[in-house]
Structure formats: structure tokens, C-alpha cells
C-alpha positions in Angstrom: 11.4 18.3 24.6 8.1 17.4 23.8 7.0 21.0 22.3 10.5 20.9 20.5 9.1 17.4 18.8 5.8 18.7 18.2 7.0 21.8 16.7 9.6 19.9 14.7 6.6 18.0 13.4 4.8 20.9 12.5 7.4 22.3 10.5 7.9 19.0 8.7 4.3 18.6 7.4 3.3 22.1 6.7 7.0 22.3 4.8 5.9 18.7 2.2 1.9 19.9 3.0 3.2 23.4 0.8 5.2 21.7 -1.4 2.6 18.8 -2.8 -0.2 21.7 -3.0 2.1 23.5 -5.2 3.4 20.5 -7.1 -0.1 19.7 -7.9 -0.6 23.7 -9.5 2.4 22.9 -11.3 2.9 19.5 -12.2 6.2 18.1 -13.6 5.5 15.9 -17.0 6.0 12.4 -15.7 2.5 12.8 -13.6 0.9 15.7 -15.7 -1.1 12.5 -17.0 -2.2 11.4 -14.0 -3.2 15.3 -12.2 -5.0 16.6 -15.7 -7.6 15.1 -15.8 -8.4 16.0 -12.3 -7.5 20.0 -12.9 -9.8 19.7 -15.7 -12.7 18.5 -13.4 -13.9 15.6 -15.5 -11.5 12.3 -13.7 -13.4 8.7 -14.9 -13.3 5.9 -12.4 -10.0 4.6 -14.2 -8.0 7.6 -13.6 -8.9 7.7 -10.2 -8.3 4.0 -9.9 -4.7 4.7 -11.7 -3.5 7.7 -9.0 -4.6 6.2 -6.0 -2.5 3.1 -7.1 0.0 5.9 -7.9 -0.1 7.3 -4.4 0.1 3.7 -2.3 2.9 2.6 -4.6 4.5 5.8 -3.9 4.2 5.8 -0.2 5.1 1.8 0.4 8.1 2.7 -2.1 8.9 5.2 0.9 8.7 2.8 3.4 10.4 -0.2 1.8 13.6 2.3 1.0 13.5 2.7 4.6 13.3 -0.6 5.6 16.3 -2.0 3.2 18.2 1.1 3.9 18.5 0.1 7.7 19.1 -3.3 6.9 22.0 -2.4 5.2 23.2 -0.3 7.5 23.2 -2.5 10.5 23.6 -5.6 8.3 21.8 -7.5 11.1 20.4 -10.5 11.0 16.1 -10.0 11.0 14.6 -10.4 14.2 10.9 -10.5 15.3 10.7 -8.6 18.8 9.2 -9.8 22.0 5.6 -9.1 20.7 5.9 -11.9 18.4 6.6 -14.0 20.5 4.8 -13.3 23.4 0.8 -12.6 21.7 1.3 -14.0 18.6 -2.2 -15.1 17.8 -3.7 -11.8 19.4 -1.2 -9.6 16.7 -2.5 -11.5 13.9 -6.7 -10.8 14.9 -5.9 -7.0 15.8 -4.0 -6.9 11.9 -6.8 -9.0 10.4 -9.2 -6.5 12.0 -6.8 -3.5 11.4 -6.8 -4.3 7.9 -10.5 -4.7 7.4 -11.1 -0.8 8.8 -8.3 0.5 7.0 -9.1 -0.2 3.4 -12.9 0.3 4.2 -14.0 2.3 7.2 -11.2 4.3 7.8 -10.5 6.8 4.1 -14.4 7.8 4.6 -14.0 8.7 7.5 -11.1 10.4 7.0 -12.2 12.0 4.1 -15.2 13.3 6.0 -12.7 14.7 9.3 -9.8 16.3 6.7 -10.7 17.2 3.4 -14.7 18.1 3.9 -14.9 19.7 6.9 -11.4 21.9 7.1 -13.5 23.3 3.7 -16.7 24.5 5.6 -14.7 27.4 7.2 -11.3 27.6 4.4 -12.4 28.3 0.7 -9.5 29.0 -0.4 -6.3 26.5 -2.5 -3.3 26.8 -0.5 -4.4 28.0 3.1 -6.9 24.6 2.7 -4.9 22.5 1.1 -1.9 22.9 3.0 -3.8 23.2 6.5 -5.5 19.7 5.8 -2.6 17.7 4.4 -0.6 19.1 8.0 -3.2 17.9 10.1 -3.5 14.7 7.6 0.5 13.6 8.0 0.3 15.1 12.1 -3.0 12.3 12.6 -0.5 9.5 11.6 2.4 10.6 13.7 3.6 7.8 15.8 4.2 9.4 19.3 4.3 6.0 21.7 8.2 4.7 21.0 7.5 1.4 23.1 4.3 0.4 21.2 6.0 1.4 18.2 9.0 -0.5 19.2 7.0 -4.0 19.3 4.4 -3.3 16.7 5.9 -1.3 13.4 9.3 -2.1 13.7 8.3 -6.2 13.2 5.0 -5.0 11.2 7.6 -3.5 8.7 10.3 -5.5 8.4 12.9 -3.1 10.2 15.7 -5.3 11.7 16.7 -5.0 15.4 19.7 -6.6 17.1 20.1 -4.1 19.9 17.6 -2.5 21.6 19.9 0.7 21.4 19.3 1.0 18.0 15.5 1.9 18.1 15.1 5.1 18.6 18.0 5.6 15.5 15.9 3.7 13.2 12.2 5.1 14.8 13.3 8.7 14.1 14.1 8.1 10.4 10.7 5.8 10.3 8.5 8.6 12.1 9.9 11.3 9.1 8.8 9.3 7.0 5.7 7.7 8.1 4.3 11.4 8.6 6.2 13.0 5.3 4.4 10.3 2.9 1.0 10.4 5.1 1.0 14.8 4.5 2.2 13.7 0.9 -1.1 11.8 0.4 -3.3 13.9 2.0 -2.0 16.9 -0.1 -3.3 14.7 -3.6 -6.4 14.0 -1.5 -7.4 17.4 -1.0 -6.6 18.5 -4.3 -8.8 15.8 -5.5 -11.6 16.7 -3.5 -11.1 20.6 -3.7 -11.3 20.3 -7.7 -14.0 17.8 -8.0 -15.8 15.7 -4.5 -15.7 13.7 -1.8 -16.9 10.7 -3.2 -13.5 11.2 -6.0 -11.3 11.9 -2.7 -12.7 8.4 -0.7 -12.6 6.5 -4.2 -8.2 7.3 -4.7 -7.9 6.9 -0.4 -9.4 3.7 -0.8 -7.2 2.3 -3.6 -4.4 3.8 -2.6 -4.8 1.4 0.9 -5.7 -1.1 -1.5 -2.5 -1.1 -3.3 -0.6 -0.7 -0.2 -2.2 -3.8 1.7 -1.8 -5.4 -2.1 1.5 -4.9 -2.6 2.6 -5.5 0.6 1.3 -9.2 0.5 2.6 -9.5 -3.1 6.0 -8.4 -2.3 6.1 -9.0 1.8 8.6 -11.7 1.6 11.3 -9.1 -0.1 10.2 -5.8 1.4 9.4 -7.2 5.1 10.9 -10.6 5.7 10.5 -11.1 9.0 6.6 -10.6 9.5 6.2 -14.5 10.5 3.5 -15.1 7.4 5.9 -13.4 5.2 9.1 -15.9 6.2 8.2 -19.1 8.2 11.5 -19.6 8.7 11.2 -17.1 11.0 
């Protein structure tokens, strides 16, 4: 079962990894504007600025359609599982600290481990890009389903009344959660392929940005029952 999953996986990342690298080559009009100046190998800080808010936006938008589909579906009323209630105070340092390393530390280091070195041995577009963006989406592929079960299910605002009902909503949530991550890291590499790293970490680091920004912004709406989002809760 396990190889099934993993090869499942695989398919599922190389399949959007291919995809992105050759949306990128051939970009449809409504974000021609936003890859151009990027093919053309001259991006300012504003452009980059502009598609890594593109790509956060893009990938919460992924999420929160996700979330509010589920809720829908089981038109349950929000719970916060057991972790919640049981280490309250310790979830809220370990996001706090979470948060910290993932808009700073993490996309250079990242940026370093997937898009520089895969190109020390691959030179060329599409066996790079699409090797890199796989490896990318398969980093962030959540494999524990009881840590996951406690942690992103309340972390994201997807409602559980049963506990039945987890592995349901996990295996829609893991698609994605990979899909948008191989998604990103496809932009990424194309970004640092055509121009550098410092380019690549500049878009990874907004794009967290706008994800941790909006999230705040809009948490209330897009994940109610995160307990700073909704004190009722």
C-alpha cells in the first residue's frame, strides 16, 4: 500500500511538475504579464514582488476552496480537535516559531536544496525543471495521518464531527497540499533557471508572505475555527 501511495504521489507531481514547466514556455494571456518579464531576463524587484504574491494567493486560494468545499459537504458544525484543547499554549509557540522559519529561513534554504543544486548535474529546461518541482511538491507531502489529524485539519479550518471522516477529507487535502506545493516550485525554478537564486528566494519569500498575510487578513472567513481567528470557539 505504501509503494502504491508513493507511486501515486509520484505520478501526481511529475504529471502538474510537466504541466507548470510547460505553461511557463507557453503562457496563456492573463499571466503573460507577470512571466515576461522573467523570460526576457531583466524582472525588477516589483515584478518579482507582484508573482510571488501571485503564487501565495494562488496556492491559499487552493486550500481555502478545499476548506469551504468540505464544509459544505458535511455541513458540520466547526470543531477544534483534541490538540487544542489538550496543548493549547505549546501549539501557539511551535506556530509562532513555525511561522518565523517559514517566511525567513526556510525559501533559502530551499532554494539552495531544489532549484540550485538539482542544476549542478541537469542543464537542461524540462528534465530540471520538472525533476525539481517533483521533488519540491513530494518534500511537502504530508505522510503522518494522526499528526495531520490534530495539527492541519484545526490549523486550516477543515471541520470534523466524526472521526470517520478524516481520512475522506485528508486525501483530498494531501492532493492538494502537494499539487499547489509542485505548482510553486515549478514558477520557482523557472525563475531561477532564467535569471538567479537570489530572484527565486526573493518570489519564495513573498509568496510565504502573502500566504501568512492573507491568512491573518482573511482567517476568520477562510479558517474559523483556529481559536485566534474565532474566540467563540
Amino acid at each position: 500500500m505504501k509503494l502504491k501511495k508513493a507511486l501515486r504521489t509520484a505520478l501526481l507531481t511529475a504529471t502538474i511538475a510537466f504541466g507548470t514547466s510547460y505553461g511557463l514556455k507557453h503562457p496563456p494571456k492573463p499571466i503573460k504579464k507577470y512571466i515576461k518579464p522573467i523570460e526576457e531576463k531583466r524582472p525588477t524587484m516589483p515584478d518579482l514582488v507582484k508573482l510571488g504574491f501571485l503564487i501565495g494567493s494562488l496556492e491559499l486560494a487552493m486550500l481555502s476552496a478545499h476548506s469551504l468545499y468540505i464544509r459544505l459537504k458535511y455541513r458540520s458544525t466547526v470543531e477544534v480537535v483534541k490538540i487544542y484543547n489538550q496543548k493549547e499554549e505549546k501549539v501557539k509557540t511551535e506556530r509562532k516559531r513555525g511561522m518565523w522559519m517559514l517566511a525567513i529561513l526556510v525559501p533559502a534554504l530551499e532554494e539552495l536544496m531544489f532549484r540550485a543544486f538539482p542544476y549542478i548535474f541537469i542543464k537542461s529546461y524540462y528534465p530540471y525543471n520538472i525533476l525539481q518541482s517533483s521533488l519540491f511538491g513530494w518534500s511537502h507531502f504530508p505522510f503522518d495521518d494522526e499528526k495531520i489529524s490534530e495539527r492541519t485539519i484545526s490549523e486550516f479550518g477543515i471541520p470534523i464531527e466524526h472521526e470517520s471522516n478524516i481520512k475522506k477529507i485528508m486525501k483530498g487535502y494531501k492532493s492538494l497540499r502537494i499539487g499547489s506545493t509542485a505548482f510553486a516550485g515549478g514558477i520557482l525554478g523557472y525563475i531561477f533557471y532564467n535569471t538567479n537564486i537570489w530572484n527565486s528566494m526573493l518570489v519564495h519569500l513573498t509568496a510565504n508572505f502573502a500566504v501568512l498575510g492573507l491568512s491573518k487578513l482573511f482567517g476568520g472567513i477562510l479558517f474559523p475555527n483556529i481559536p485566534e481567528n474565532n474566540k467563540r470557539l
